[in-house]
N, C-alpha and C positions, 0 to 999 in steps of 0.2 A: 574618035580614034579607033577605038574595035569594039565588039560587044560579043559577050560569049552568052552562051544557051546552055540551057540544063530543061529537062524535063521527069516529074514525076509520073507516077500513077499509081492509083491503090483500089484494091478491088475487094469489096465485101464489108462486113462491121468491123468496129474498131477492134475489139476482141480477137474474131477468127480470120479477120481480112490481114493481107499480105500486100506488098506494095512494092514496086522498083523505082528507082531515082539511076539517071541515066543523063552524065554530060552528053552537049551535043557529039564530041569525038573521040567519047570514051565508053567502057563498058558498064553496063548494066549493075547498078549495086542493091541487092534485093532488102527489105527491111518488114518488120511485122511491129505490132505491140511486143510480144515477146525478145525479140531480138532489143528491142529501143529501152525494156522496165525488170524483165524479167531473168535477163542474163544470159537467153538462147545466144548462140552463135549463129551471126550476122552482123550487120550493119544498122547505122540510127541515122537521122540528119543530121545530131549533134558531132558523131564522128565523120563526116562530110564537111562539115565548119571545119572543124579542128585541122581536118588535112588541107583544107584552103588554106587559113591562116599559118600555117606550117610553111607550106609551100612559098605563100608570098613573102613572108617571112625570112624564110632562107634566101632565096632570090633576091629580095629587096637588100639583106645585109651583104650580098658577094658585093652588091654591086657599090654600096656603099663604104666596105671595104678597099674595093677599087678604085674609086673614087680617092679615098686615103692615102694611095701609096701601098696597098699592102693585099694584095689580092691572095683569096684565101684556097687553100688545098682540097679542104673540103668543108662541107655545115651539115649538121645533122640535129633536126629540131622537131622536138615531140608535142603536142598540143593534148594537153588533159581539159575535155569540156565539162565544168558544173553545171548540173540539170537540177535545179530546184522546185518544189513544191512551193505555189505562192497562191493564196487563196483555192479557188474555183482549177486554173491551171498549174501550166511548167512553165520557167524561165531559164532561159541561160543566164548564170549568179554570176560566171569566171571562169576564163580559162587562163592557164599557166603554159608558158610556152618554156622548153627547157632544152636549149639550145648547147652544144658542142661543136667545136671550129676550131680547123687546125690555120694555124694564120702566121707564116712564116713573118718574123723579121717584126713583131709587134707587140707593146708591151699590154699587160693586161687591164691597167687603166683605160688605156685608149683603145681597147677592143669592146670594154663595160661601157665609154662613154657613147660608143660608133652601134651597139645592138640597144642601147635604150634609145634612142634619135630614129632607129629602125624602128623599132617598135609601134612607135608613135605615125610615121611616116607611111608606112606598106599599105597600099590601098584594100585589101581585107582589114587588116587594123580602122582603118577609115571607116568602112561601111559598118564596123562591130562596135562603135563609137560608144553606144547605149553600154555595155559590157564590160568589165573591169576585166582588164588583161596585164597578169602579171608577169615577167620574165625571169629567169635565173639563166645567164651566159655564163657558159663556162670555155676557156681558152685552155686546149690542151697539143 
């Protein structure tokens, strides 16, 4: 059907090396140790996951939304990634996706039951299958 590209690169030791990650038809996102453990401002891969799953997330609920009868105004969904310490490495432990949608004409059971079926269904949710991902939808 398609396939999309991304490309990293990092240059130097883990320490003082720096690195950019770079969709194929997007901009350049820079990242270090520092930025990913240490709190500098930048970028991590884990906040790269989070706005994939974000993105298909919303996307994936418009449309299942539409799908409903109830096609929505707008979505606005934030991805919190847990990076945990596990032996030797990191893991990603959870991420919490915390969704807002304005959804003319629909009650809020049936917007809770249409974003947890989302959840479940968005092909990043797919691919993060290993990962425990939690939702809180809120219909405003």
């Amino acid at each position: 059907m398609s396939t999309s590209k991304a490309s990293a690169r990092w240059e130097g030791s883990l320490r003082d090396g720096k690195g950019t990650m770079k969709p194929a038809n997007g901009a350049e996102v820079p990242f270090s140790l520092k930025t990913r453990f240490e709190g500098e401002r930048g970028s991590n891969p884990e906040e790269v996951i989070g706005a994939a799953l974000a993105g298909c997330f919303s996307m994936a609920l418009s449309a299942a939304l539409g799908k409903a009868g109830s096609n929505p105004t707008s979505i606005e969904t934030e991805a919190s990634v847990q990076l945990d310490k596990q032996g030797d490495g990191f893991a990603i432990t959870s991420i919490t996706l915390t969704t807002q949608a304005q959804v003319p004409g629909i009650d809020a059971g049936k917007f809770e039951t249409i974003a947890q079926e989302t959840k479940q269904q968005c092909p990043v949710s797919k691919a993060l299958a290993g990962t425990k991902i939690n939702l809180q939808a809120k219909l405003v």
